[in-house]
C-alpha positions as CSV (number, residue, x, y, z in Angstrom):
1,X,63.4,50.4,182.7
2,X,63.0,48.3,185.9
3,X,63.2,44.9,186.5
4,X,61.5,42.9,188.4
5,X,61.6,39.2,190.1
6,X,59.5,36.3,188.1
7,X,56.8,36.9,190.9
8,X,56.7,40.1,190.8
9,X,59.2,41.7,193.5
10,X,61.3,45.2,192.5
11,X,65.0,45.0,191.7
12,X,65.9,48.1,190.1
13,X,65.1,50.5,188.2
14,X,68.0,50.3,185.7
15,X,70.3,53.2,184.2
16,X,70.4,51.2,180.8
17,X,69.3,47.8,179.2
18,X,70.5,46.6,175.6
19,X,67.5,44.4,175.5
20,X,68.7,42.1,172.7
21,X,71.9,41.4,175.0
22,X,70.5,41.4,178.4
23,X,72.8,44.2,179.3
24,X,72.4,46.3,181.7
25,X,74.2,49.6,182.2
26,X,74.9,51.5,185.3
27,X,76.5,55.2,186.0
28,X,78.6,55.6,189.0
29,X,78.9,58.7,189.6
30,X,79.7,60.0,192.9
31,X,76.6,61.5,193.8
32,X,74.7,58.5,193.9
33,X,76.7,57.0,196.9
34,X,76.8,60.7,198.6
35,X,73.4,61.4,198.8
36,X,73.0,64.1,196.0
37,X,70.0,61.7,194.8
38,X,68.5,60.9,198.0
39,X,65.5,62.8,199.7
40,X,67.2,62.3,203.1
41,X,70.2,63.9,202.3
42,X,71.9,62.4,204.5
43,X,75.7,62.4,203.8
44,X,77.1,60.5,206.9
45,X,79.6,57.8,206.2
46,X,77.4,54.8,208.0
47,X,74.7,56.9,205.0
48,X,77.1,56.2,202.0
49,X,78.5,52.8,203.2
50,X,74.9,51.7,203.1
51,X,74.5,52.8,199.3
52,X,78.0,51.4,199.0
53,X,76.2,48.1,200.3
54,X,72.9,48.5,198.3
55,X,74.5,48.9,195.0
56,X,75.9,45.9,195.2
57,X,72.9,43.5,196.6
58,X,71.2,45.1,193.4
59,X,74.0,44.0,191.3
60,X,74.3,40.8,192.8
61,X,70.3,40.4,192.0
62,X,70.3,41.5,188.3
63,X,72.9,39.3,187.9
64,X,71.4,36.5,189.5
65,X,68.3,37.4,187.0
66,X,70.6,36.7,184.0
67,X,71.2,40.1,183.1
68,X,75.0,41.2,182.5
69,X,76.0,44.7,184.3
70,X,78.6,47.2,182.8
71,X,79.3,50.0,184.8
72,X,80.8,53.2,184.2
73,X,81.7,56.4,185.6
74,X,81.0,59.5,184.3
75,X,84.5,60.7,183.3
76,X,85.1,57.6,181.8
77,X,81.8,57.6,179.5
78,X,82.7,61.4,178.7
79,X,86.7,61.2,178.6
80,X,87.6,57.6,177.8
81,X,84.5,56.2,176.0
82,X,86.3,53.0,174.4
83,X,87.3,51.5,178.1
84,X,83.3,51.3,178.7
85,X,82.8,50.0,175.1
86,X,85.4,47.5,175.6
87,X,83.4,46.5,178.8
88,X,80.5,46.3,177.2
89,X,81.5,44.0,174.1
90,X,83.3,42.0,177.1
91,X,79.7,41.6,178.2
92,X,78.2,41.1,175.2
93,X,80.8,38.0,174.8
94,X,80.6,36.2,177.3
95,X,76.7,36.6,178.1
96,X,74.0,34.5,177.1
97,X,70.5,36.5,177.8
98,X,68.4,33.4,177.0
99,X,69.1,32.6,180.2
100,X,67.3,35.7,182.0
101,X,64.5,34.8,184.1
102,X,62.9,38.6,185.1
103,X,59.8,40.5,184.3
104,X,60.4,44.1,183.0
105,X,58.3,47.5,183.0
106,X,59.4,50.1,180.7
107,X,59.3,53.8,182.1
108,X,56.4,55.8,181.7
109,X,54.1,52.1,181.1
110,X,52.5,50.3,184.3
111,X,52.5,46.7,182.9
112,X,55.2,44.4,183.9
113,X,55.9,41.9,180.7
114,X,58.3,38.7,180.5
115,X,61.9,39.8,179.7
116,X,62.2,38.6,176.3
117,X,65.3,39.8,173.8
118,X,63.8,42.0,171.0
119,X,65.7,44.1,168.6
């Protein structure tokens, strides 16, 4: 899924999204911040601080979207899975996706729609 800005303007193209709960999910694994994902390849340290940087200006504008973020690494989704679901219900708890003011576009579609919860 990815998420856009009420005008129109890319966010992210998100790992997961509960819809009903404005939840979005993300994996952490270590190859996103090294590079393993990125044409470049470029494995420098100013290279990762930067994706250090950029994953968290795209937290920071999801959640100032509405959405709630859970994130997870992949040993803990595989080896500890209740930590992430106690995360998640966390989330779930405390969030209120009425509030969530973003236009989404599911994979694979090319129209952007409202962000509206649906079950």
């Amino acid at each position: 899924m990815s998420v856009f800005t009420g005008d129109g303007r890319f966010v992210a193209r998100v790992d997961a999204l509960w819809e009903y709960e404005g939840i979005v999910g993300e994996a952490d694994g270590a190859g996103k911040y090294l590079g393993e994902f990125d044409d470049s390849g470029d494995r420098s340290g100013d290279a990762v601080a930067r994706r250090v940087i950029q994953a968290g200006v795209r937290e920071s504008r999801l959640r100032e979207l509405g959405f709630a973020v859970v994130r997870w690494e992949p040993g803990e989704i595989t080896r500890r899975p209740g930590v992430v679901a106690d995360r998640w219900l966390a989330a779930r708890a405390r969030h209120d996706p009425s509030r969530i003011r973003a236009r989404v576009r599911p994979e694979g579609q090319t129209a952007m729609t409202w962000y509206a919860p649906s079950r």
